[in-house]
N, C-alpha and C positions, 0 to 999 in steps of 0.2 A: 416587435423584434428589438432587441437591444443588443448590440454589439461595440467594440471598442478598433479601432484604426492607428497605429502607429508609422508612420514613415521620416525618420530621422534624417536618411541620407539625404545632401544638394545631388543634386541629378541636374549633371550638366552636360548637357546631348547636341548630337551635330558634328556635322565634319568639320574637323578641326579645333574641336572642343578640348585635348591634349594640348595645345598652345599656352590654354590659360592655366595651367600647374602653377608658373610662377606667380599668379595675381595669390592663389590659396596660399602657397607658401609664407606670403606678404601675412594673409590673413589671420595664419596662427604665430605667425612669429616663429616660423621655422628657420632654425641654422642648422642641423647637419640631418641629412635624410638616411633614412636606408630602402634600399628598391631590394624587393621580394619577387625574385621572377625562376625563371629553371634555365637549364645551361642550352636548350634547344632554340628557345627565345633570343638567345645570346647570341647565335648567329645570323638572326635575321636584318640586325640592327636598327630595330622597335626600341631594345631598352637602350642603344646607344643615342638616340634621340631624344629620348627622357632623359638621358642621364647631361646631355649637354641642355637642355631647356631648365634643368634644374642650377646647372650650374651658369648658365645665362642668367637667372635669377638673383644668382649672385649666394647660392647655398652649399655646404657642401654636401658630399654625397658618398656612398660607402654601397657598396651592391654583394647581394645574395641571391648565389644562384643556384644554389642548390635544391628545390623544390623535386621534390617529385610527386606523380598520381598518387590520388589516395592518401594525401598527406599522414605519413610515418610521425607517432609525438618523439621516435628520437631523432627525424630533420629538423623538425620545429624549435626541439629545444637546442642544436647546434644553429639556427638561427639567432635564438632567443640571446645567446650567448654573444655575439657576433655585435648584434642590438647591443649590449650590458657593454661590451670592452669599448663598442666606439662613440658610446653617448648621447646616441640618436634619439632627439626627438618628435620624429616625421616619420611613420612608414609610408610610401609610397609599391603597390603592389602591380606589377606588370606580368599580363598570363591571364591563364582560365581559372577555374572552380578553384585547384588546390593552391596555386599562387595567392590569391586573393583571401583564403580560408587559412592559409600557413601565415599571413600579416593577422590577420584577425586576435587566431589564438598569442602570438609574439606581443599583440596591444596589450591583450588580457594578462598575459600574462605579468609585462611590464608598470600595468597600472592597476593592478585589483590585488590587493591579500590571497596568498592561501595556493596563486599559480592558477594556470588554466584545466591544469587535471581535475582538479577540485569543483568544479561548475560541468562536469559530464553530466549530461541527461539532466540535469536541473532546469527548469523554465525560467525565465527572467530576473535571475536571482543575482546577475552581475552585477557590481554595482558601475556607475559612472560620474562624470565623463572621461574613456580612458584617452591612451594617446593617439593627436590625430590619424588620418588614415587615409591617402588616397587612392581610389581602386581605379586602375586603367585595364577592363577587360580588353582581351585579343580574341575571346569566342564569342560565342550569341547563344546561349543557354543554360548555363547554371544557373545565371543573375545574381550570383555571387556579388554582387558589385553593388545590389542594394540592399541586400539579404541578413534576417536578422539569425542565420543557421552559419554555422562553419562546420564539417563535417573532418574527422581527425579517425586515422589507423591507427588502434592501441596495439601497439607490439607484442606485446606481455601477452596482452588476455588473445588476441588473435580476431579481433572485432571491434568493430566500426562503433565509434564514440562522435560527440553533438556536443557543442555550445549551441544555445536557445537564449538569444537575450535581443532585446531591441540596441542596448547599447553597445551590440558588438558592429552594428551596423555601420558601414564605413562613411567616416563623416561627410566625401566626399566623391563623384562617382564621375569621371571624366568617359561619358560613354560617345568614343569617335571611329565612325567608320571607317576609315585608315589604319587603325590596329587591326584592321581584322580581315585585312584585304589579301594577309598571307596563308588563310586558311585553306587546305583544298578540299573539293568536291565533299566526299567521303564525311571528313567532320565538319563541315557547313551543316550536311545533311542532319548528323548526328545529333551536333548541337540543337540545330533548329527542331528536331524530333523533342528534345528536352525539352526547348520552352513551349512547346504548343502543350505538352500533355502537363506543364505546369497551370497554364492556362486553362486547357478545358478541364483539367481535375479541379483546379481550390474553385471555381465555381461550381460546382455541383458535391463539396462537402457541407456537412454539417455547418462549419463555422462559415460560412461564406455571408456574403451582404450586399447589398446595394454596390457600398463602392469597389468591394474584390468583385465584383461583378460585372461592373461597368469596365474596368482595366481588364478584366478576364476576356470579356465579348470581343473588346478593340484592336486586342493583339491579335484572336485570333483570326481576326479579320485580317489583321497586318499579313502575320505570315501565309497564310492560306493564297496571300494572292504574292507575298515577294520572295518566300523560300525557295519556291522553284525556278524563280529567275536567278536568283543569286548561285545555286548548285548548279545551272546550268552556264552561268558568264558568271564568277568570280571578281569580275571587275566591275561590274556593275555599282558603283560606288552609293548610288543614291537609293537602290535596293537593299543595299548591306547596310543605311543606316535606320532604312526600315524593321529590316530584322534585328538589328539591336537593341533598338528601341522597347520591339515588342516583348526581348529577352529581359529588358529593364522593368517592362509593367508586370510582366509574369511575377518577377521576384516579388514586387512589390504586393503584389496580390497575394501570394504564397505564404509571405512571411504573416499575414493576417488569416487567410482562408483555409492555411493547412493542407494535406494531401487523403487519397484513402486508399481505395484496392488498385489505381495505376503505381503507385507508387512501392507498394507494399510487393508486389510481383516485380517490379523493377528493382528491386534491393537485392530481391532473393536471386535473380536470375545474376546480376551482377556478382551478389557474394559467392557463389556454387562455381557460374562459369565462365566468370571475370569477363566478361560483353559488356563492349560500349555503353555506357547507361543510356545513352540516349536511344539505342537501338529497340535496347529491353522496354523502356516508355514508351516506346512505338506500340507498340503488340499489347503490353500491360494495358494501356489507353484503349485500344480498340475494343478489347474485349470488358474492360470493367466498366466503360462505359454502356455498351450495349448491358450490361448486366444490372446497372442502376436504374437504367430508361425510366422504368414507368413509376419510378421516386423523383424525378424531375422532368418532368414533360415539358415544361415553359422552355427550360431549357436544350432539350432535346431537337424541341422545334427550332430552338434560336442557333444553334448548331447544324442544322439542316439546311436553311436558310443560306446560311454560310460556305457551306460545302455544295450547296449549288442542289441540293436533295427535288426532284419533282413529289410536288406533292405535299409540302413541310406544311403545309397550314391549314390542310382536311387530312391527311391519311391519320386511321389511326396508332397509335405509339407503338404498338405489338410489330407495325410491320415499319413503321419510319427507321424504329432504333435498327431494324435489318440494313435498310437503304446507306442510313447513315453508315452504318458498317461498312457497307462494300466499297462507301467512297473514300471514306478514311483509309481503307486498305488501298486504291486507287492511288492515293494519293501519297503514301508511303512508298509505292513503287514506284512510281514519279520520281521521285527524289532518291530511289536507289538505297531502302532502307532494305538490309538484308533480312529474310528469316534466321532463326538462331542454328539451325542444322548448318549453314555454313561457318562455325565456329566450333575450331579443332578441342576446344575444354567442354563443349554442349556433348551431353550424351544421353540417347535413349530410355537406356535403362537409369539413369538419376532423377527421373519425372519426379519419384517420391521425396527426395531428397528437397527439391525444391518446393515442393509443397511445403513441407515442415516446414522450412525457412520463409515462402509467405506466410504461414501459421505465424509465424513469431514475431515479423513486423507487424504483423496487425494489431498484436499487445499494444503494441504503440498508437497506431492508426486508428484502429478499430474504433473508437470514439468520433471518431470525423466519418464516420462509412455511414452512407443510408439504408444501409440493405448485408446485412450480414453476409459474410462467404461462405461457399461450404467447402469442404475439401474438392469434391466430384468439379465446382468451378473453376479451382485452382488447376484440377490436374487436365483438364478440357482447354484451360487457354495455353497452358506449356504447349500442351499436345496441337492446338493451331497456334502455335508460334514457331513450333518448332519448322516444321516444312509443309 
């Protein structure tokens, strides 16, 4: 086996690891920031704490808040702009997936030739080092915050566009359980549904290895035993910095191990019936995984184990990857993951519809898949997801 390992970002974890911003700022020689966050974040007064620790620092600071889901390239590039007029050389990103992916492409675009349109669907073609980057998540599931993906809404074309580079990766990754203490129930769940099926997918693709393997196992060991305490007490501080953690290894293993058929029904189901991503990962995981089983049995076992499976180390795979099913599904309900029939844009009659549209991430994916899809798969896991 030969494989290659990049992880770029400081990953600097722990409660109260957002303190140390000012030592980073010290360390790039930063004088005026700008914070990437959305105007909902604004009220909670998360970025007004950043924004005086920055300026304790002794830096100045300039804030954008206008982010929204699904990052739009024309909020980005009224970002981008914002960046240009006030001469910032520090992003600092406060928020989830798209706050964190809206600083990404604003780097790229500030410091690489050509704009960050120009580097769509290209593989690690950016060049580097661009300008610094602080990532302060407030969720526990993209892992945006070590991630070498930024994920971008092309307006024009009406579809979801990708930076792919190690160098987009943010230089620096403040992951503290105190941001994330405002999240409720609902997207705890959601998010944490994200990084676990980050987790048990890039180990069991194609590109996976020793070490996305080792970060794949640990987290999901992490959340398996702290997500449902955190969805269930919200304050649980020392739980929540568990689950961010494991949202940080996932990234980290992701950005090496790649994704395949959980990910590929989770796009689709999100682009057709705009659901939760993490809800859709929920379902997409249960079912792709039972569907690869017997291409990764080491695996299967080692996930069984975890999930508490009787039986994980004689039964044979035909009927473990069943067990592991129902616990997985057990354990989605636990946590209050819906089916998609509760969501007013899911419909019946579009099963086909989203098929196609798994068909067509997997162009992408399809190289990391151990076990080809058929259609009859695609439109079998809709239909148990749906209710």
């Amino acid at each position: 086996m030969s494989y290659q390992f990049i992880s770029p970002t400081i990953l600097d974890s722990g409660i109260g690891a957002v303190e140390k911003i000012g030592d980073y700022l010290e360390m790039f020689n930063s004088e005026k920031v700008m914070i990437v966050t959305d105007k909902g974040l604004m009220t909670t007064g998360l970025v007004d704490d950043v924004v005086d620790l920055i300026e304790d620092a002794g830096k100045e600071v300039v804030v954008f808040d206008g982010v929204l889901p699904d990052p739009p390239d024309v909020m980005i590039d009224e970002a981008i702009e914002l960046a240009r007029e006030e001469e910032v050389d520090t992003l600092v990103s406060v928020g989830g997936g798209s706050s964190i992916d809206t600083a990404k492409a604003v780097a790229v675009d500030l410091s690489s030739p050509g704009g960050y349109r120009s580097y769509y669907g290209k593989f690690n073609v950016i060049p580097g080092p661009i300008m610094p980057h602080i990532s302060i998540p407030t969720t526990s599931g993209t892992g945006s915050e070590v991630s070498a993906f930024a994920v971008i809404s092309d307006t024009a074309a009406e579809k979801k566009e990708g930076l792919i580079a190690a160098t987009i990766c943010p230089t620096v990754a403040l992951v503290d359980a105190n941001m994330t203490i405002s999240m409720p129930p609902h997207i705890t769940a959601a998010t944490g549904a994200d990084a676990l099926t980050h987790l048990m997918e890039t180990c069991t693709t194609t590109a996976c290895s020793p070490i996305t393997d080792g970060l794949a196992l640990e987290g999901t060991k992490l959340l398996y035993k702290y997500l449902p305490m955190v969805v269930k007490d919200g304050k649980n501080i020392e739980a929540r910095q568990k689950v961010a953690d494991a949202s940080a290894m996932a990234a980290v293993a992701f950005s090496m191990g790649m994704f395949h058929l959980p990910h590929a029904i989770a796009h689709a189901i999100g682009a057709k019936w705009h659901i939760p991503h993490g809800v859709a990962c929920a379902w997409g995981l249960v079912y792709g995984l039972e569907y690869v089983a017997e291409t990764v049995p080491d695996k299967i076992r080692d996930f069984s184990n975890i999930f508490e499976v009787d039986g994980f180390e004689t039964k044979p795979i035909e009927e473990l990857k069943s067990d592991l099913r129902d616990k997985m599904i057990m354990f989605f309900e636990e946590i209050n993951i819906p089916k998609l029939s509760t969501f007013e844009h899911a419909k019946e009659d579009e099963f086909e519809k989203v098929v196609a549209a798994c068909e067509v991430e997997m162009e992408l994916l399809g190289p990391y898949a151990r076990k080809a899809p058929t259609r009859e798969f695609f439109f079998e896991t809709i239909k148990k997801s749906f209710k």
